[in-house]
VEXDRENPA-846231 format. One record per residue: z, x, y of N, C-alpha, C, CB in turn; residue in three letters; residue number from 1. Coordinates in pm, 1 decimal. Each point is the difference from the previous one (the first is absolute). Glycine has a CB too. Layout:
# VEXDRENPA-846231
{n_w->Z; n_u->X; n_v->Y; ca_w->Z; ca_u->X; ca_v->Y; c_w->Z; c_u->X; c_v->Y; cb_w->Z; cb_u->X; cb_v->Y; code->ALA; pos->NUM} $
...
//
This chain:
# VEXDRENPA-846231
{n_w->-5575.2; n_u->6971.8; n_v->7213.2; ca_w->-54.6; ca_u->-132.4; ca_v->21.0; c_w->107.4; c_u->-95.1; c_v->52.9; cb_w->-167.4; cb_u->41.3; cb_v->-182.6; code->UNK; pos->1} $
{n_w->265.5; n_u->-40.7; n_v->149.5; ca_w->167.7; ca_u->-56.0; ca_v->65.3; c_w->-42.4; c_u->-41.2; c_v->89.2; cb_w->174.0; cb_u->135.1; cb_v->-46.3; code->UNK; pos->2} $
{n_w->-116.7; n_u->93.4; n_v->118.0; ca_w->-46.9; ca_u->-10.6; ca_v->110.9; c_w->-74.8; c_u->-76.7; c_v->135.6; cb_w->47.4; cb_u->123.4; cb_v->-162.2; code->UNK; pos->3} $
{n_w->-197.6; n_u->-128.4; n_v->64.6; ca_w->-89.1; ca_u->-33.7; ca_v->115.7; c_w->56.1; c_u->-151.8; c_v->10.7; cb_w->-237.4; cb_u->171.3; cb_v->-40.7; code->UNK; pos->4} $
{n_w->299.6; n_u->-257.0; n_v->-99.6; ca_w->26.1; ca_u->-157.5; ca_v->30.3; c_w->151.4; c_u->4.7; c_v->121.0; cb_w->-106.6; cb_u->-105.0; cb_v->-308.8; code->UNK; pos->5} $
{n_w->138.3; n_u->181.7; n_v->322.8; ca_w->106.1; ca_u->-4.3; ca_v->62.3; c_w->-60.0; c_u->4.2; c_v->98.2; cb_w->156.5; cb_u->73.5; cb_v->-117.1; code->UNK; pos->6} $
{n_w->-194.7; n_u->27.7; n_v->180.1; ca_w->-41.0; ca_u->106.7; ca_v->132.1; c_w->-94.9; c_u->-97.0; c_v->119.3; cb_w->-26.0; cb_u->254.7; cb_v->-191.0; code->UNK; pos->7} $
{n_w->-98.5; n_u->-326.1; n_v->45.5; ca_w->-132.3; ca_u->-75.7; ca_v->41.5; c_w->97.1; c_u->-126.0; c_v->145.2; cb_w->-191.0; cb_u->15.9; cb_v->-340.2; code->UNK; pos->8} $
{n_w->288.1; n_u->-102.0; n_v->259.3; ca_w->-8.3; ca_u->-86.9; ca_v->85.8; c_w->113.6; c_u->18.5; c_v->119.0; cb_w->-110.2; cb_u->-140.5; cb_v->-191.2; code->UNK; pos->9} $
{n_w->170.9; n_u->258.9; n_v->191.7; ca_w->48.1; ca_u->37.0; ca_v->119.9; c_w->-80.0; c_u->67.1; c_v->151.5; cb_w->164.8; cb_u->16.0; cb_v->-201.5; code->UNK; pos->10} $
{n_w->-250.8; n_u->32.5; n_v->91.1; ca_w->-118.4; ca_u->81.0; ca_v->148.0; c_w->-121.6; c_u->-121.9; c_v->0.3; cb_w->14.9; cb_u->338.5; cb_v->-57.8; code->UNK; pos->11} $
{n_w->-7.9; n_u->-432.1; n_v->24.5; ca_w->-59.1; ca_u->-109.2; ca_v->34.7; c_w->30.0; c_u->-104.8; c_v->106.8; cb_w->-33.0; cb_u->56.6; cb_v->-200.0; code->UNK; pos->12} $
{n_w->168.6; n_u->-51.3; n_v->141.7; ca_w->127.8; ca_u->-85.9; ca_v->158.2; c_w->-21.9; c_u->123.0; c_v->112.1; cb_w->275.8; cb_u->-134.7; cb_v->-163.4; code->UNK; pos->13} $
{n_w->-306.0; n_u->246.9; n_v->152.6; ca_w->-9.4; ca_u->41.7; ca_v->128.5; c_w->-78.4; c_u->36.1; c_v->70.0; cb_w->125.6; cb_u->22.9; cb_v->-51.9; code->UNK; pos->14} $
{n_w->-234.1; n_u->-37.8; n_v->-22.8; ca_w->-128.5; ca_u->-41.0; ca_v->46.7; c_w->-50.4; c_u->-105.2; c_v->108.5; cb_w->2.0; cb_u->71.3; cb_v->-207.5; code->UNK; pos->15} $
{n_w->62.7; n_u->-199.3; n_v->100.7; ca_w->-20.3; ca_u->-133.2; ca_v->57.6; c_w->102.0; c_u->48.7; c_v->115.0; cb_w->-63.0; cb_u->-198.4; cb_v->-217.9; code->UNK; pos->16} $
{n_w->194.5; n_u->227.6; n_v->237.0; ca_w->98.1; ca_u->-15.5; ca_v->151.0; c_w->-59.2; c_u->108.1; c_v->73.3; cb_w->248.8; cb_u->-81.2; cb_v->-83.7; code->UNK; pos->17} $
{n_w->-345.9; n_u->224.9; n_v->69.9; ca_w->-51.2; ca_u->1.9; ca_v->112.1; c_w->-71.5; c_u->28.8; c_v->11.9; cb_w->99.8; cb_u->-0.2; cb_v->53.1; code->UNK; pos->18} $
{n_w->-232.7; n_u->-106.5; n_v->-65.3; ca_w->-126.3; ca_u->-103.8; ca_v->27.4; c_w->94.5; c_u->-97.0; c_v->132.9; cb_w->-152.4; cb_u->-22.4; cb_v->-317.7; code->UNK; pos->19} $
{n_w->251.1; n_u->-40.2; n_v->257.8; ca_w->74.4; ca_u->-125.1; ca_v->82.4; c_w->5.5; c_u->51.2; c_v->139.4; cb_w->159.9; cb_u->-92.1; cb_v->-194.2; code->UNK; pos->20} $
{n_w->-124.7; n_u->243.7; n_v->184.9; ca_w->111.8; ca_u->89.4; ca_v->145.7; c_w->-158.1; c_u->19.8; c_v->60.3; cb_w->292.5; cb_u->193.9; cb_v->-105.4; code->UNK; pos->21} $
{n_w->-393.8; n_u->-149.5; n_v->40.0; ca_w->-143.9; ca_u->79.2; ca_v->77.7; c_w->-54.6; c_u->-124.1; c_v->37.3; cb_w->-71.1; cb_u->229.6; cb_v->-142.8; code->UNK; pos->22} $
{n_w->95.3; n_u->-338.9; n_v->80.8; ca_w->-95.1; ca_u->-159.9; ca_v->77.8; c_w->72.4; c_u->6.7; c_v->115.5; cb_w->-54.9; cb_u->-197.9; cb_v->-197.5; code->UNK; pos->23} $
{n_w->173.1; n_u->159.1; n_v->199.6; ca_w->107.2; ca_u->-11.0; ca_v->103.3; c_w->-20.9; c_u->78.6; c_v->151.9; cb_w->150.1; cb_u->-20.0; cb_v->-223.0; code->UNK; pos->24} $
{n_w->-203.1; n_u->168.7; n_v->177.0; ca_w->-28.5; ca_u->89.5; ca_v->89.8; c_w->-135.7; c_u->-66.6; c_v->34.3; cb_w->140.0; cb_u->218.8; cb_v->-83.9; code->UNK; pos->25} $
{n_w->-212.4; n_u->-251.7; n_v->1.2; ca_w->-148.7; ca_u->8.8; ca_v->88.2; c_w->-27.5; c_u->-147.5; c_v->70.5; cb_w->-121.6; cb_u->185.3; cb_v->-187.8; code->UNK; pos->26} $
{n_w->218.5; n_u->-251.8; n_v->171.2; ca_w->-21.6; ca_u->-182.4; ca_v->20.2; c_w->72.6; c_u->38.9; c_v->166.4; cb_w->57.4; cb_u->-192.9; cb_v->-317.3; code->UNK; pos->27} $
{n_w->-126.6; n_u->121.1; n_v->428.6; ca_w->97.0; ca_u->-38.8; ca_v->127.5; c_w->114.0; c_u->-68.5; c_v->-56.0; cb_w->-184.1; cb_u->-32.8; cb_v->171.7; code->UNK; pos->28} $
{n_w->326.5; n_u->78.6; n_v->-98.4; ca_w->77.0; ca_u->-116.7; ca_v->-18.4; c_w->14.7; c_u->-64.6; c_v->87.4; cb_w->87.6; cb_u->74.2; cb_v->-126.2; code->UNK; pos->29} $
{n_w->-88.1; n_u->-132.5; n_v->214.0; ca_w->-45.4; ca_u->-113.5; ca_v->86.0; c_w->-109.3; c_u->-88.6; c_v->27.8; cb_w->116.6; cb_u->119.4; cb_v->54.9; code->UNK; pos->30} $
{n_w->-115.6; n_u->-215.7; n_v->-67.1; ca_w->-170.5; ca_u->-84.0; ca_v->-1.6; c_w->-27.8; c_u->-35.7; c_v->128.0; cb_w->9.1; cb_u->-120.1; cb_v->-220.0; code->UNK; pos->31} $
{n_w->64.4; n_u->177.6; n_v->308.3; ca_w->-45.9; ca_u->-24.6; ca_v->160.5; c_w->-141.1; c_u->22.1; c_v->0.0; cb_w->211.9; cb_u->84.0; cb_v->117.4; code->UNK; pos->32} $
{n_w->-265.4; n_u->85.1; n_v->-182.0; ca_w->-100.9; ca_u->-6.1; ca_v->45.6; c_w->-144.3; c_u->-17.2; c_v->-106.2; cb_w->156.6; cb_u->123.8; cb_v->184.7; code->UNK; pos->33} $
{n_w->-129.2; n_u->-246.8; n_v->-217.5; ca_w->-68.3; ca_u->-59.8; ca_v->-142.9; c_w->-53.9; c_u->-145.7; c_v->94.2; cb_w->198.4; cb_u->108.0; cb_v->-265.6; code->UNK; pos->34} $
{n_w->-341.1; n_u->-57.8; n_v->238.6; ca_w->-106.0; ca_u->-132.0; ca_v->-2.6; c_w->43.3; c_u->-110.3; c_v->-82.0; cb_w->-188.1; cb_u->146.1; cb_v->23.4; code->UNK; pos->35} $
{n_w->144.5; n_u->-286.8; n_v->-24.8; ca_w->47.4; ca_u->-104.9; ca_v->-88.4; c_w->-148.1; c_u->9.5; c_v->-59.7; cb_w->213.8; cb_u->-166.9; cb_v->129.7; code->UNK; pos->36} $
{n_w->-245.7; n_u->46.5; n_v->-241.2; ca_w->-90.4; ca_u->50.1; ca_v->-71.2; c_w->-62.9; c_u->-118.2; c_v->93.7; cb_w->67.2; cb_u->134.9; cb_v->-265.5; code->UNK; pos->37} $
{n_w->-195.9; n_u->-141.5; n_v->174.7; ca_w->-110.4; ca_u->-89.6; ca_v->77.8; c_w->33.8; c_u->-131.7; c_v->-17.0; cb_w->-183.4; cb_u->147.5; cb_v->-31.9; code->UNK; pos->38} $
{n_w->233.6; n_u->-207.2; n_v->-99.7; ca_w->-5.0; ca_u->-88.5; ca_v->-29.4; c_w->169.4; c_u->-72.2; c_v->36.6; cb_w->-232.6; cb_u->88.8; cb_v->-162.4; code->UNK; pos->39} $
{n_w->313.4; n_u->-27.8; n_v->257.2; ca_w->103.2; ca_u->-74.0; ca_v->2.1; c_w->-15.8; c_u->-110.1; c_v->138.8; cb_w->141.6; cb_u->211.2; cb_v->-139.6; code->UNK; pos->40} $
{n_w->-82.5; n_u->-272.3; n_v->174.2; ca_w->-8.9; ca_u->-115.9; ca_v->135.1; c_w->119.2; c_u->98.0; c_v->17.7; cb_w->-99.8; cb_u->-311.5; cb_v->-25.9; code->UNK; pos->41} $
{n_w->0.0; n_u->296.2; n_v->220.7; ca_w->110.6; ca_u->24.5; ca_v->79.6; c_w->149.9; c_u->-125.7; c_v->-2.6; cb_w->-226.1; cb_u->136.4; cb_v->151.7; code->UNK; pos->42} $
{n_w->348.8; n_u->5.6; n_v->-110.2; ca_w->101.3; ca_u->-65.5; ca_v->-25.1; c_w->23.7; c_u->-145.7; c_v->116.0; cb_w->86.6; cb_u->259.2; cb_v->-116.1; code->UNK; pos->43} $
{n_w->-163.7; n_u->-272.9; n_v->203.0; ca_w->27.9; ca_u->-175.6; ca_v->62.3; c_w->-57.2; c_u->-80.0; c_v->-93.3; cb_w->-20.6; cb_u->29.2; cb_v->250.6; code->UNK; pos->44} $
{n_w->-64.6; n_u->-24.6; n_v->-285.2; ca_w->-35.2; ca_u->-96.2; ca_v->-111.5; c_w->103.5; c_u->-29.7; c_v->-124.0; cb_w->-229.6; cb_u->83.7; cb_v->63.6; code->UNK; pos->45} $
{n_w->270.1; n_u->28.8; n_v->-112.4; ca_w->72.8; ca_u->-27.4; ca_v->-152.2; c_w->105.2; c_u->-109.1; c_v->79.7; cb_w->-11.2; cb_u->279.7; cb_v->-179.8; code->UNK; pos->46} $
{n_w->75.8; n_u->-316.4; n_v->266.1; ca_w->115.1; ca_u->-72.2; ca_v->-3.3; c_w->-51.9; c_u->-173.7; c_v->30.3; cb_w->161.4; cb_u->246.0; cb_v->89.9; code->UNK; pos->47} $
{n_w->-280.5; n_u->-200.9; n_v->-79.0; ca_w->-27.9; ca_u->-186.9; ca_v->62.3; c_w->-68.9; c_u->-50.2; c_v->-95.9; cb_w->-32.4; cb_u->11.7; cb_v->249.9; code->UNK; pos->48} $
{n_w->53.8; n_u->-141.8; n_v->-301.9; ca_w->-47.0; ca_u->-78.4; ca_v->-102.3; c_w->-92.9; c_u->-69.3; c_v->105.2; cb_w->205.9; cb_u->-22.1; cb_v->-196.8; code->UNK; pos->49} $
{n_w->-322.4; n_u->16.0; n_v->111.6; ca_w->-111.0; ca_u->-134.0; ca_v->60.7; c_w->43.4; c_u->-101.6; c_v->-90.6; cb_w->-236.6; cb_u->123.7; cb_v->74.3; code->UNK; pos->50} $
{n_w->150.6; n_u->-243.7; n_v->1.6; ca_w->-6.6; ca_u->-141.2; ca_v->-129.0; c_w->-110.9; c_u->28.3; c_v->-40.4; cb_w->112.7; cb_u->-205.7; cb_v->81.3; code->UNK; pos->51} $
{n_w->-121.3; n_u->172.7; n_v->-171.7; ca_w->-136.1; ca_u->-39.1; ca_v->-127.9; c_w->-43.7; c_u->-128.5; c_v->-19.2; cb_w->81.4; cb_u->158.6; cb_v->-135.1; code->UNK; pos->52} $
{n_w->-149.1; n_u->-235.5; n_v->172.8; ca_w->-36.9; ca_u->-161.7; ca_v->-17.4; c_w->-10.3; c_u->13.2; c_v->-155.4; cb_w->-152.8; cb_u->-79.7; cb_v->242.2; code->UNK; pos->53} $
{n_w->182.6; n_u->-13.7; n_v->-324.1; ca_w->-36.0; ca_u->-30.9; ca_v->-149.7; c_w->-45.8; c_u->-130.6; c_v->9.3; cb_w->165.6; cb_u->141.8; cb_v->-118.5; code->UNK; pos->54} $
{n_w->-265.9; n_u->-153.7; n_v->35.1; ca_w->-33.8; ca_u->-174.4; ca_v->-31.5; c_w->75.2; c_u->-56.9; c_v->-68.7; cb_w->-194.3; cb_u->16.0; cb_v->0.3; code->UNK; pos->55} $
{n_w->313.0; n_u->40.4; n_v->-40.7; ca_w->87.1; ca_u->-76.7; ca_v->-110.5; c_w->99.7; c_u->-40.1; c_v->129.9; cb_w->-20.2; cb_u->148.4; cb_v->-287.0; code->UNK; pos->56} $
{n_w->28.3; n_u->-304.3; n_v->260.2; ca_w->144.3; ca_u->-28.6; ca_v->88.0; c_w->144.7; c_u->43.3; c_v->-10.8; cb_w->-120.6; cb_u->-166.3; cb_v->6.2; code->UNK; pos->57} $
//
């Protein structure tokens, strides 16, 4: 029973590190060829502020 308390949380860390290495493999690494999502503004917009009229002076 030691054992298994010893053993358990070492083959657990290596579990979790390679899960990390097999995401890594299956993810593109470059986002060149990555769609943006729907909901972002194109990037000319994000840099220009409009005015906003307020009724407060």
């Amino acid at each position: 029973m030691a054992m298994l308390a010893v053993l358990l949380p070492v083959l657990m860390l290596g579990v979790v590190l390679l899960l990390g290495r097999y995401e890594e493999l299956l993810l593109p690494q470059d986002g060149a060829d990555r769609r943006e999502p729907v909901g972002v503004p194109p990037a000319a917009a994000v840099g220009r502020k409009e005015k906003v009229q307020s009724p407060w002076p």
